[in-house]
Structure formats: structure tokens, C-alpha cells
LUMFI-616085 format. One line per 3 residues: number of its first residue (from 1); their letters; for each residue x, y, z of C-alpha. Coordinates in steps of 0.2 Angstrom, whole numbers, always signed. Example, Ala and Ser with C-alpha at 12.3 -4.5 7.8 and 13.67 -1.06 7.14 Angstrom:
# residues 2
1) AS) +62 -22 +39 | +68 -5 +36
# end
This chain:
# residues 222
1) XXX) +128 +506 +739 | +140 +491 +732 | +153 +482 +743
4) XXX) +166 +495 +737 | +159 +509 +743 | +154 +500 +758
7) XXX) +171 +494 +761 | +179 +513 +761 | +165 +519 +772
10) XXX) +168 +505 +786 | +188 +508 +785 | +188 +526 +785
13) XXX) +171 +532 +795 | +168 +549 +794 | +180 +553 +776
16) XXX) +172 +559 +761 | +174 +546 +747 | +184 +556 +735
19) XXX) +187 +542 +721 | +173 +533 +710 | +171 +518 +714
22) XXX) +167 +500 +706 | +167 +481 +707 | +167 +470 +691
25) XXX) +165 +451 +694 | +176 +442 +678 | +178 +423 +673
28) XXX) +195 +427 +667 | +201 +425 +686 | +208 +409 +694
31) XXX) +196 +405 +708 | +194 +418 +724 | +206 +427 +714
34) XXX) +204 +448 +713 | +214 +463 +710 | +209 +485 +711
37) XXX) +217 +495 +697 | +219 +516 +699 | +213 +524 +684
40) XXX) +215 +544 +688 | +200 +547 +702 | +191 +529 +698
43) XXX) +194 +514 +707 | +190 +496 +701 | +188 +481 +709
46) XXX) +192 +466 +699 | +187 +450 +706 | +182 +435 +699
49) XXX) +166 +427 +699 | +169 +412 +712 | +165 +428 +724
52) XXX) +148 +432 +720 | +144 +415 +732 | +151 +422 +746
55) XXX) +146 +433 +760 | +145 +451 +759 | +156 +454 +775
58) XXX) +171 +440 +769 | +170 +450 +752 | +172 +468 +760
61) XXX) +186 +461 +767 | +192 +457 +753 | +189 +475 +744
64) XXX) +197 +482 +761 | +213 +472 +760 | +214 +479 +743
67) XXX) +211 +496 +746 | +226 +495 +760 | +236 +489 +747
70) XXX) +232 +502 +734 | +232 +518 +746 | +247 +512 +757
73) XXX) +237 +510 +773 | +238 +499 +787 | +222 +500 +794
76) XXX) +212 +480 +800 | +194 +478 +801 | +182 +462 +806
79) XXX) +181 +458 +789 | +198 +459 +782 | +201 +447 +798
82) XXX) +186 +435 +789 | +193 +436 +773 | +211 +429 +779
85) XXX) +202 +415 +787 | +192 +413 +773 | +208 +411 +761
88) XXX) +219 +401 +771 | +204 +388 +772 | +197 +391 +757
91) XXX) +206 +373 +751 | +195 +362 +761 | +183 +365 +749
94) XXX) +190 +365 +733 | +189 +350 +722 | +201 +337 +721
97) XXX) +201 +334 +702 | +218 +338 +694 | +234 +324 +695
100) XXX) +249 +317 +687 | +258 +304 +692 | +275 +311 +692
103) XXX) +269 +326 +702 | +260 +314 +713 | +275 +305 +717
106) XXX) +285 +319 +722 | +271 +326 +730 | +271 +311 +741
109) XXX) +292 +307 +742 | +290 +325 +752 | +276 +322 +763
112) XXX) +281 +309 +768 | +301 +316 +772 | +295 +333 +780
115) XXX) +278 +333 +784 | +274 +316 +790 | +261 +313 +777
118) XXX) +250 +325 +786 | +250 +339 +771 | +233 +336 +760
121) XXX) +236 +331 +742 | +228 +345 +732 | +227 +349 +712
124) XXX) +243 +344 +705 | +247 +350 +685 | +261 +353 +675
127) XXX) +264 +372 +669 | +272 +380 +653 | +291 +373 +649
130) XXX) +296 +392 +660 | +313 +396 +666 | +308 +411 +676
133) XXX) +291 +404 +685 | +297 +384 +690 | +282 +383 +702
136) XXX) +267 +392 +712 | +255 +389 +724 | +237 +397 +721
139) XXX) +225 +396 +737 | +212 +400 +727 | +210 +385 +721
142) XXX) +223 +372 +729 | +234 +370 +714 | +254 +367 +714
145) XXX) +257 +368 +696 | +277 +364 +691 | +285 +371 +675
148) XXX) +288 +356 +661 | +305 +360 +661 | +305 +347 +677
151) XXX) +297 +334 +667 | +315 +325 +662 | +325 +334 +673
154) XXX) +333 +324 +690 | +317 +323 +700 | +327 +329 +715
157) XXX) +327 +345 +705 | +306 +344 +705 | +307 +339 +723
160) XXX) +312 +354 +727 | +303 +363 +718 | +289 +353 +724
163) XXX) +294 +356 +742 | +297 +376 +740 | +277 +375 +735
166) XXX) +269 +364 +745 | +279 +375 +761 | +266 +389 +753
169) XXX) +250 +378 +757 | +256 +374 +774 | +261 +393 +779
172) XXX) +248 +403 +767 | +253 +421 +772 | +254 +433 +785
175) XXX) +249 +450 +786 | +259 +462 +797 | +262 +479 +797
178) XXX) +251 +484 +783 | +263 +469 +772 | +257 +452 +765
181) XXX) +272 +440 +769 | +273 +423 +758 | +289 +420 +764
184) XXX) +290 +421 +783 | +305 +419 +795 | +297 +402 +798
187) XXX) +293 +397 +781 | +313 +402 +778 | +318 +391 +792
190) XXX) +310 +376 +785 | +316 +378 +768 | +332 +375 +771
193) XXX) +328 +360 +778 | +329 +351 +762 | +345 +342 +759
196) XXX) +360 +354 +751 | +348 +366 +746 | +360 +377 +742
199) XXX) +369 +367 +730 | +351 +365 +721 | +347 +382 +720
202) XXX) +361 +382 +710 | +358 +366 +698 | +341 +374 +696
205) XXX) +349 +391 +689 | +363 +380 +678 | +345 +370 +673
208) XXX) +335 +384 +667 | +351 +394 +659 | +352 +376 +647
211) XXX) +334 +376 +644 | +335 +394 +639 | +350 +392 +628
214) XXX) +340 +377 +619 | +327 +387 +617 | +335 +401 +606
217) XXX) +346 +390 +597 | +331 +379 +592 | +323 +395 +587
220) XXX) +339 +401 +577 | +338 +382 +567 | +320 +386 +564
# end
């Protein structure tokens, strides 16, 4: 029997499995990352290969919290507790090895302003030059990465930014109701903490409609 099928069986005790169904560890993953496609009666369980390492219950927690997902359920087992915890502190452990200095520095000007300089640094790295993606936060593998577009843009612009994603490793997520919430009421409330914020939200709009309008006319001279 593999996790999956040990997964269903734990959640839904007594139900037939009507699906076929199978797990696939892959490299092209970011770490503890993982995913469950429908394909007509087969389910498959995508997850990558930094699971393999970690224990059976933490990983059928995983495949629960998934299934859930995928068959609109709200249903909460041990495991899919385990897994939670697992995932918010999975960044403890994660290697340190990814910096810049620019990124460092705002990292640093917002700890210090709103977190006391309690928040631990974790991998810092610069992103594609996107307009639509200006920042994330993957627990996986405790990494803030910041679109280029920032690069010579006010850094007030990347400080908040900065502070939008660095909220995400303080909070992680909550799960209520069936629902996995990134942004939480208190998540909210902090946010717009940062200084005239509103006003930002909309230089950061003006920002990215420039950097689109650059790109297409450098395309159009091409």
C-alpha cells in the first residue's frame, strides 16, 4: 500500500477507494514542495524529492491536506496537524546560503522598524524583471526572492515589497474551515502598518505599468 492509498483509507475509514491512485517524487520541485493532479479516475501525487526523508506520518499528512483540497472536503487528521507543523518550521533547518546586499539591506532596514530585529534572515535572491510576481515567500525552502524590476527602482518601493514577504515567513498560514489562508485578518492588520502604504501600492502599479510599457517598445525597436 503507498502513502496515498494510505492517506484515503485513514481519512475516509470504511469508503471504498474508487480512484487510482499514485505518488511520484520529482527534482523539478522547490524543496517540500508538492501538488495532486485529477486525470479522469486516477489521482497523482506530485511531490518533490526533499520528501522521500521525511516521515511516513508528516508525508500522509501532506497527501491528506491535498486530497481535501482536490475533493472539497474539510475533514483533519493527526497527520495533516504534523504536516502543518512540520511546514511552518521547516525553515530552521534549511540552509542559509543565498544573499545580496541590496536585498540584505532592506531585509535589515524592516527588521529592525517592525520586527525588532527578531525575524531570521533567510535565503535572499533577486527574481525575473516581472511586473505581475514582485515578490514571494516559499516555506520550502526559506526564500524571499524580489523581482529585478526593484533593482533601481526607490528602495522604499523594495521595502515594501520586502515587508509584504517577510510578513509571510512570520505568519505562514492558517488553515480554517477546509481553506488555507496566506493573508490572515492579522497578517492584514500589520500590513498596513508600513508607512502610507496606500500611496505605494499605488507607485508600485504606476512602477510596473512603466516597466511594461519599456518592455514592448524595446521589443517594437528590436
Amino acid at each position: 500500500m503507498n502513502i496515498a492509498e494510505e492517506a484515503f483509507m485513514e481519512l475516509y475509514p470504511g469508503k471504498s477507494l474508487s480512484y487510482n491512485i499514485s505518488v511520484k517524487y520529482s527534482r523539478q520541485f522547490k524543496p517540500y514542495n508538492a501538488n495532486v493532479r485529477r486525470y479522469g479516475n486516477n489521482l497523482v501525487f506530485h511531490l518533490s524529492k526533499d520528501w522521500r526523508k521525511i516521515s511516513r506520518e508528516i508525508q500522509i499528512g501532506l497527501v491528506q491536506e491535498l486530497l481535501t483540497k482536490i475533493l472539497k472536503d474539510k475533514k483533519k487528521t493527526m497527520n495533516m496537524e504534523l504536516y502543518t507543523m512540520f511546514l511552518k518550521n521547516v525553515h530552521i533547518a534549511i540552509p542559509k546560503t543565498k544573499t545580496d546586499s541590496i536585498l540584505e539591506a532592506s531585509f535589515n532596514r524592516n527588521n529592525d522598524s517592525f520586527f525588532s530585529g527578531m525575524l531570521d534572515i533567510p535565503n535572499l535572491e533577486w527574481g525575473s524583471d516581472s511586473t505581475s510576481k514582485l515578490g514571494s515567500y516559499e516555506y520550502g525552502s526559506d526564500t524571499i526572492t524580489i523581482s529585478s524590476i526593484f533593482r533601481f527602482a526607490d528602495p522604499i518601493l523594495m521595502d515594501y515589497v520586502m515587508y509584504h514577504e517577510m510578513l509571510h515567513k512570520k505568519f505562514k498560514f492558517e488553515s480554517k474551515n477546509g481553506r488555507t489562508l496566506h493573508h490572515s485578518p492579522e497578517f492584514k492588520k500589520m500590513e498596513s502598518k508600513f508607512p502610507n502604504h496606500e500611496m505605494l501600492e499605488k507607485e508600485l502599479s504606476s512602477l510596473a505599468r512603466k516597466h511594461r510599457f519599456s518592455f514592448r517598445r524595446a521589443i517594437l525597436s528590436f
